[in-house]
C-alpha positions as CSV (number, residue, x, y, z in Angstrom):
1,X,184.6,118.5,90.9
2,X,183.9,119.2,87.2
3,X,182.1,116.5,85.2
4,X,181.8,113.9,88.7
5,X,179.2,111.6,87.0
6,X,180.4,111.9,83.9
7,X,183.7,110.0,85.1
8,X,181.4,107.8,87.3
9,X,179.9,106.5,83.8
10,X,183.4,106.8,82.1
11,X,184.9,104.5,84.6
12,X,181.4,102.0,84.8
13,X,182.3,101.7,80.9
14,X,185.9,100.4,81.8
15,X,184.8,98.2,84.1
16,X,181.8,96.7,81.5
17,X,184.3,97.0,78.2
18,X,186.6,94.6,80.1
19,X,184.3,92.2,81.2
20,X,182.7,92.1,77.4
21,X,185.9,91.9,76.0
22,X,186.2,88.1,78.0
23,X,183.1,87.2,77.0
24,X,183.9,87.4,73.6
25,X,187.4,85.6,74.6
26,X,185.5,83.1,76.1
27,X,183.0,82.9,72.6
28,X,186.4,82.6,71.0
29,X,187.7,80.1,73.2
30,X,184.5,77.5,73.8
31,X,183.2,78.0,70.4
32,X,182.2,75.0,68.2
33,X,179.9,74.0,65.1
34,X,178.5,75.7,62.6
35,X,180.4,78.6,61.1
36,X,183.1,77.9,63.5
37,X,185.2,78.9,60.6
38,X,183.9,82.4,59.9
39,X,183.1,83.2,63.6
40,X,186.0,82.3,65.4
41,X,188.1,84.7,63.5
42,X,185.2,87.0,63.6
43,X,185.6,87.0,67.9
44,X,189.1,88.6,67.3
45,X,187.4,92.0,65.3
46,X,184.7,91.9,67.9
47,X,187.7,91.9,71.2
48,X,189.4,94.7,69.0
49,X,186.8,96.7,68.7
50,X,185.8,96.3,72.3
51,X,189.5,96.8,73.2
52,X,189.7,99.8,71.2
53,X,186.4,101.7,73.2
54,X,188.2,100.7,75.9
55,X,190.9,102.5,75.4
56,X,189.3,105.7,74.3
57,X,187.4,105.7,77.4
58,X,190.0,105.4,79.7
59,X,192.2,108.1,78.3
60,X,188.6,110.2,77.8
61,X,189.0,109.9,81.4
62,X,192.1,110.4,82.1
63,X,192.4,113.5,80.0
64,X,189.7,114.5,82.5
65,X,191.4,114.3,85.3
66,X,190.0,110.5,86.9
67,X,191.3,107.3,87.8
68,X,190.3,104.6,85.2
69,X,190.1,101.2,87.1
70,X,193.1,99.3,86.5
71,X,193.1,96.0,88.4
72,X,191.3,92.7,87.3
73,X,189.7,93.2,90.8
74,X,188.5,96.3,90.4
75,X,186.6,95.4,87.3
76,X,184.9,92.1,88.8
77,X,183.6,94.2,91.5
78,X,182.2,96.5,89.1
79,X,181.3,95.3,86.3
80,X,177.4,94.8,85.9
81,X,177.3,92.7,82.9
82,X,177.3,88.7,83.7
83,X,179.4,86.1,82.8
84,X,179.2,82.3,82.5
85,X,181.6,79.8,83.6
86,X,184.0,78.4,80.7
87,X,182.4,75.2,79.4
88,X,181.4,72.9,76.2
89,X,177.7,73.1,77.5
90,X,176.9,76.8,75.5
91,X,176.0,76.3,71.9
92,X,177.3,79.0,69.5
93,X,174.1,80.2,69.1
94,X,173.6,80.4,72.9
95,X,176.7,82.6,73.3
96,X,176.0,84.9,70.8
97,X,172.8,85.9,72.3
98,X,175.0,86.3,75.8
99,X,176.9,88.7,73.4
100,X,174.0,90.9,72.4
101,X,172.8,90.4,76.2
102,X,176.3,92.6,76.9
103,X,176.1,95.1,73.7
104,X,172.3,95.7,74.3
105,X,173.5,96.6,77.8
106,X,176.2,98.6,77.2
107,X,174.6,100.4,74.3
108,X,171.8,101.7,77.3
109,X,175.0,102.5,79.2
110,X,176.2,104.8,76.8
111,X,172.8,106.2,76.2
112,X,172.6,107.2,79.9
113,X,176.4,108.6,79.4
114,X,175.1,110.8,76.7
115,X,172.8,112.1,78.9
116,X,175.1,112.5,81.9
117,X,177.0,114.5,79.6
118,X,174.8,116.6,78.1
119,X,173.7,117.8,81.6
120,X,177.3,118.5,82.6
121,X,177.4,120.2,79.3
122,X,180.8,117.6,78.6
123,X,180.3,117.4,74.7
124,X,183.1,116.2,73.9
125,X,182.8,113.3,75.7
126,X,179.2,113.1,74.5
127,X,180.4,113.1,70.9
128,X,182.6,110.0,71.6
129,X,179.8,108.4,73.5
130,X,177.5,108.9,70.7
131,X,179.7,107.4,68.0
132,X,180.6,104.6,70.5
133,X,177.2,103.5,70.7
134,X,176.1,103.7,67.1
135,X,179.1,101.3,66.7
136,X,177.4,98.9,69.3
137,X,174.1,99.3,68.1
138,X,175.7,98.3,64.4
139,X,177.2,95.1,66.4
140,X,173.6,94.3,67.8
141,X,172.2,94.4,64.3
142,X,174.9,91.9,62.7
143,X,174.8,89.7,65.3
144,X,170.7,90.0,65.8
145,X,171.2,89.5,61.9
146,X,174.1,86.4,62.3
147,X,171.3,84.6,64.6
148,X,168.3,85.2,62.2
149,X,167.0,88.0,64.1
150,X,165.9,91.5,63.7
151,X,168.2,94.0,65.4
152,X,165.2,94.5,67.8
153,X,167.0,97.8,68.8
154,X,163.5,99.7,69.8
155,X,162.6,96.9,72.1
């Protein structure tokens, strides 16, 4: 089968990009406090721009002939990246380190995709993994920056 762990990676990213998109729901949802007003509307660019690398990797791999998980159930028994029950007891500050906790991990998930791909000598997906993660490690950086906070991305 041509470019097997390619898709594998492909389709761990649909299963992560969903689960980070409801963590940043659930940021929207349970936040409170200082610069509520800036970040709350701020959570609906971040879910966008998940939502949007979402869809570019599932139709990267579709268009390569695999089977992008589909069903809510498929992604909780995939995903690798954590979540927290929905409460009050989370400060904003809290949750947006959970949020870098996802981005730092998915940026080393697309890191390992670029080298997946490179091996399978898949470089077109590689060049959409690489612009992918340069937009996550951006993300890390503003929110690193939003929490007064280096981006830290060389740790």
């Amino acid at each position: 089968m041509k470019y097997a762990e390619t898709k594998k990676v492909l389709n761990q990213l649909v299963a992560d990009l969903s689960q980070m998109s409801m963590i940043i729901h659930q940021t929207h949802w349970y936040m409170r406090g200082t610069n509520f007003l800036k970040l709350h509307p701020l959570m609906d660019k971040f879910m966008a721009e998940i939502d949007d690398q979402l869809d570019v990797i599932s139709e990267r791999l579709i268009a390569l002939d695999g089977e992008p998980y589909s069903t809510l159930q498929e992604m909780a028994d995939h995903t690798q990246i954590k979540d927290w029950p929905g409460d009050w007891d989370k400060t904003t500050p809290e949750r947006l380190e959970h949020l870098v906790t996802g981005y730092r991990y998915l940026e080393n998930l697309y890191q390992h995709g670029i080298e997946v791909t490179d091996d399978e000598k898949d470089f077109s997906t590689q060049d959409i993994l690489i612009g992918l993660k340069t937009a996550i490690e951006k993300k890390i950086w503003m929110v690193q920056a939003e929490l007064g906070k280096a981006p830290e991305i060389d740790q």
